[in-house]
C-alpha positions in Angstrom: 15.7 29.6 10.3 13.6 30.4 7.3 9.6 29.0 6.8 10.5 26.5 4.5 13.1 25.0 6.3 11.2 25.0 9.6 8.8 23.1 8.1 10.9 20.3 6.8 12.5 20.1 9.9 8.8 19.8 11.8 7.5 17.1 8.9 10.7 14.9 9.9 9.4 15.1 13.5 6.3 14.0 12.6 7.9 11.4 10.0 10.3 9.9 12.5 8.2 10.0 16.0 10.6 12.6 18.1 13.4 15.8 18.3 16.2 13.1 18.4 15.4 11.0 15.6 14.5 14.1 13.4 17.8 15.4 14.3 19.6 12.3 13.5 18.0 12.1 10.3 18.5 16.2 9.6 22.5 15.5 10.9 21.7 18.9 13.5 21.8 19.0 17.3 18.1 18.5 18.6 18.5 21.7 19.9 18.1 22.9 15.9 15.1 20.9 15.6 13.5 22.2 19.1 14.2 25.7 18.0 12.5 25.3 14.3 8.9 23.6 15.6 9.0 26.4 18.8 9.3 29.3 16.1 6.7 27.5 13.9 4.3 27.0 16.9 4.5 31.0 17.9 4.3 32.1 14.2 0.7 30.5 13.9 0.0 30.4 17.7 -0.7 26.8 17.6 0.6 23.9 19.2 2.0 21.8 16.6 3.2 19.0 19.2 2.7 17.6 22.1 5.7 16.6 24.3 6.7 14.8 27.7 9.7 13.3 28.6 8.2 9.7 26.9 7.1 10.4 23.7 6.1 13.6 21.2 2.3 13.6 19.8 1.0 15.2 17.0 -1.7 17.8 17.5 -5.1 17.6 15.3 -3.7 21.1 14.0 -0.4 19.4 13.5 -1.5 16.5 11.8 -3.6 18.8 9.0 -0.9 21.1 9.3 2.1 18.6 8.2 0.2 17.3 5.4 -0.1 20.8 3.6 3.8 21.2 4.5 4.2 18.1 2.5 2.5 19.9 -0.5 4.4 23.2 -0.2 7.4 21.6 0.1 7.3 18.9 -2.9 5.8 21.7 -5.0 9.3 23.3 -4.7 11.2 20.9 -5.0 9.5 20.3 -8.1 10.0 23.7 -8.9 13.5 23.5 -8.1 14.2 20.3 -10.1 12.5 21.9 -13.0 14.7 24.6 -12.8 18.2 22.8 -12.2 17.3 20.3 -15.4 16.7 17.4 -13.0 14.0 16.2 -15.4 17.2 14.5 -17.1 18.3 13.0 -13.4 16.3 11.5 -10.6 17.2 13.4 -7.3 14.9 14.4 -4.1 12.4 12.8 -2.0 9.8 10.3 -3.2 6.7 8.3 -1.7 5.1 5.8 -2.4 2.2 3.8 -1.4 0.5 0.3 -1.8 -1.6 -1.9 0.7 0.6 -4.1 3.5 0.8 -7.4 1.9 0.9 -6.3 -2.4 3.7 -3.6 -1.0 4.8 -5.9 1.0 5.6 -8.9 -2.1 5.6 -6.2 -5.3 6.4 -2.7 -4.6 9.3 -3.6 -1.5 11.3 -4.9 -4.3 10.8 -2.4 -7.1 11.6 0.1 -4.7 15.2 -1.8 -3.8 15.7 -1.7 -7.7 15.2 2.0 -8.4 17.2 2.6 -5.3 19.9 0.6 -6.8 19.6 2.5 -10.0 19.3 6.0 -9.1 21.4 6.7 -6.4 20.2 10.3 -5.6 16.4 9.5 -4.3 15.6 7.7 -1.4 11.9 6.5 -1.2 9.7 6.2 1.8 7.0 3.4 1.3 4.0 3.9 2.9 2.2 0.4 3.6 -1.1 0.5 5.3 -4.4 -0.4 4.7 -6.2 2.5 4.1 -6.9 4.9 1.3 -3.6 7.3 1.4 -5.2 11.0 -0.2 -2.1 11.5 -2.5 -2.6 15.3 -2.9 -3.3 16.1 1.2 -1.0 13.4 2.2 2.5 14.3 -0.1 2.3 11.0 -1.9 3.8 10.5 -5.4 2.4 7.5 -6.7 -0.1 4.6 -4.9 -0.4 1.0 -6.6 -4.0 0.8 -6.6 -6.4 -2.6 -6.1 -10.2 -2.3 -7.2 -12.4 -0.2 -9.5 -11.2 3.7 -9.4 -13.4 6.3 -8.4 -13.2 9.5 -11.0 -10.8 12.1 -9.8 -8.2 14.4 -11.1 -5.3 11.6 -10.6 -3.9 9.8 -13.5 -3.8 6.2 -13.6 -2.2 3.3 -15.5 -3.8 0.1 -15.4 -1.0 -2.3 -15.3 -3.0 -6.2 -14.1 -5.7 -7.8 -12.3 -6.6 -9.8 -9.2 -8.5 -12.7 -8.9 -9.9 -13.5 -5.3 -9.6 -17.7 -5.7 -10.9 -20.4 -3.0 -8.2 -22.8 -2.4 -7.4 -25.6 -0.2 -4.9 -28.5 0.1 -5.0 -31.5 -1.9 -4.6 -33.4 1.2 -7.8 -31.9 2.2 -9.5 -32.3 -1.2 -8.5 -36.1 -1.3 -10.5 -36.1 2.5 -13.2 -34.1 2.1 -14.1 -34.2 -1.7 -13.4 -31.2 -4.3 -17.0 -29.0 -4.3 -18.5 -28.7 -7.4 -21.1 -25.8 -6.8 -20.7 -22.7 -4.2 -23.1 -23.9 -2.6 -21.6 -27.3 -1.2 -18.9 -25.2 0.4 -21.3 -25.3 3.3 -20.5 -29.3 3.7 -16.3 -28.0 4.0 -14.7 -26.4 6.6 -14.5 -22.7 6.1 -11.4 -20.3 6.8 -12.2 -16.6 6.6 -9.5 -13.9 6.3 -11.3 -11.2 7.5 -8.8 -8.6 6.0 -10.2 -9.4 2.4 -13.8 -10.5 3.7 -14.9 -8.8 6.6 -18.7 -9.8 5.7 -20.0 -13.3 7.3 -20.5 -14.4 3.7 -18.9 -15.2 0.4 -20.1 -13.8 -3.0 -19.7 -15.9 -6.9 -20.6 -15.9 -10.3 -22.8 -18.3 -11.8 -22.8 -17.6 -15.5 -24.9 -13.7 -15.2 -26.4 -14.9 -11.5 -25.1 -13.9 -8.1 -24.8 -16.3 -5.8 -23.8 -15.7 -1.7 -22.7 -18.4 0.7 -23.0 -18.0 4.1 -20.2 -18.5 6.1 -19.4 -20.5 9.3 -15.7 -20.7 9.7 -13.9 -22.9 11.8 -11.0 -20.1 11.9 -11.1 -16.4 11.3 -8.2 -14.6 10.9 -7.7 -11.1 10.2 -4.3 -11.9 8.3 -3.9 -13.6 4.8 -0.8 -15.6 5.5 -2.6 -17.1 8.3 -5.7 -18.4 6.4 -2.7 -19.4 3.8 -1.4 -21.5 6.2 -4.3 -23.2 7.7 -5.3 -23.8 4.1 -2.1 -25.1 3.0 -2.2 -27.5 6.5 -5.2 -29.1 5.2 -7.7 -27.5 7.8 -9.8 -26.3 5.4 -11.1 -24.1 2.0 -10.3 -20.2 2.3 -10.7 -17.7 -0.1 -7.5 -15.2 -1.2 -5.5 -12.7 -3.4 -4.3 -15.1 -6.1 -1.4 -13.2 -6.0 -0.3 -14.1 -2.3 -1.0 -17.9 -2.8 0.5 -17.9 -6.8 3.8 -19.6 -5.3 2.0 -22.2 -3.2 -0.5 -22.9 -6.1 2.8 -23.8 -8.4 4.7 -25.4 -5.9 1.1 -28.2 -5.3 0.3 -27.0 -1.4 -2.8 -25.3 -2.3 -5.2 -26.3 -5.3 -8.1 -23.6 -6.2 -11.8 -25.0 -6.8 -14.4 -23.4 -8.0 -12.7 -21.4 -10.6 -15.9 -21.6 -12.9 -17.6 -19.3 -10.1 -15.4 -16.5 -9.5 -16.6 -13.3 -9.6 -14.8 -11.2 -11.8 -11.0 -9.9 -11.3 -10.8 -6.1 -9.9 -8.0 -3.8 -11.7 -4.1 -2.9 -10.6 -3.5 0.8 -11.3 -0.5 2.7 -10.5 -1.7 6.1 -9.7 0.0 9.6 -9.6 -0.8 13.1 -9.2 1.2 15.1 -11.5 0.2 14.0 -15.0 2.4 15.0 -18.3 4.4 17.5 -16.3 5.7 14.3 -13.8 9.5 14.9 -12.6 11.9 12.8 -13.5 12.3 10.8 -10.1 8.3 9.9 -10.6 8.4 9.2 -14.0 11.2 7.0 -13.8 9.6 5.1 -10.9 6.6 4.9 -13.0 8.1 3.6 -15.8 9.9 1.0 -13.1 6.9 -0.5 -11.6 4.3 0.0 -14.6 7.1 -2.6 -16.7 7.5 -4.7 -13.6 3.7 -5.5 -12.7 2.5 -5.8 -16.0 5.4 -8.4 -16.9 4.3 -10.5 -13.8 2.4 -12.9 -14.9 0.5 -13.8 -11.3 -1.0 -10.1 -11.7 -2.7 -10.6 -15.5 
């Protein structure tokens, strides 16, 4: 087995968790796949892997290791598209990435559609909660929340999100709506600590900051659960507009204090391969920069 096929084959280990699932995906005996990571493993004299009978773990020199294989190996498949014309048709490999819950509600179904319409990619989505490197880590394109640092990536800005308080109007109608940030001290508070892991919540008044202290009844480290309390009438939380946009129509949650909001933080779809993008990226970039702009929750 050559280099270049080795490491595809020890990537899909490392992708799928174990010999027999990299198999199955590869359609070879797990003997093939056993075979490739041994002769990779003797050809650097590293172990790559860790195995037992239970479960395969990947090595600190196999995790760096597998995300430069990435790199070699989309750099020829570019190459290889490039030289087969598939500039004119999407084919190959292509990931994508996005935080849980905005991959989760936008990019999920963008995905299904390009899959739909190009029949000769398939897409793996990558939806986590951490800052994906898209050059170490083999990623084509990441959908982006929040002011971008300056780097060699290029970026589309394609909408905005506005972190809104909210609460029930059952609540409201009990309580009393709050007028200033301040009085939010007088409600009953529900922290997601996914979007606010700080004991406090920040606003705008006209060009002054202002910061309220929180004491929340519940804290929950998911947004559909502060969502839900909210939309139960237990309280005021504070959220991605976009994940509450549905409730907000439908007259479950209200927002307050929209006067006060800090200002919205950018949407940017990101890739890493500029002017010179293959076809299967530049098509999925064309996909998802018409779909999120035309959304109107997102501007």
């Amino acid at each position: 087995m050559d280099r270049l096929q080795a490491m595809a084959v020890f990537v899909t280990v490392v992708d799928t968790g174990g010999f027999a699932s990299a198999a199955r995906r590869l359609n070879v005996s797990p003997s093939v796949v056993t075979r490739a990571v041994g002769e990779l493993e003797a050809h650097l004299g590293a172990r790559l892997l860790t195995r037992t009978t239970r479960f395969v773990r990947v090595t600190e020199a196999g995790t760096h290791y597998a995300e430069r294989c990435r790199r070699i190996l989309a750099d020829v498949e570019e190459a290889d598209s490039t030289a087969a014309g598939a500039h004119a048709v999407p084919r190959g490999q292509l990931t994508v990435t996005a935080s849980v819950n905005f991959g989760r509600m936008y990019v999920a179904p963008i995905a299904r559609a390009y899959l739909m319409q190009y029949p000769k990619v398939d897409i793996n989505c990558w939806f986590m909660d951490r800052m994906v490197n898209l050059v170490d880590e083999g990623v084509d394109v990441a959908i982006r929340i929040g002011e971008l640092p300056d780097s060699s990536l290029q970026a589309v800005r394609v909408g905005r999100v506005r972190q809104v308080l909210c609460a029930s109007p059952a609540y409201l109608e009990r309580h009393g709506t709050p007028a200033r940030p301040e009085e939010l001290t007088q409600h009953v508070q529900i922290a997601a600590t996914g979007i606010t892991p700080t004991n406090e919540w920040r606003f705008r008044d006209g060009a002054r900051p202002v910061l309220v202290r929180l004491q929340p009844r519940l804290a929950t480290t998911t947004n559909e659960a502060a969502a839900e309390a909210a939309s139960a009438g237990l309280g005021i939380t504070r959220l991605p507009l976009y994940q509450i946009a549905q409730a907000v129509k439908e007259g479950t949650l209200a927002l307050v204090l929209e006067d006060f909001e800090r200002p919205a933080v950018p949407i940017h779809v990101v890739h890493r391969e500029g002017r010179h993008a293959t076809h299967k990226v530049r098509a999925f970039l064309d996909m998802a920069v018409d779909a999120l702009r035309n959304d109107a929750d997102l501007q």
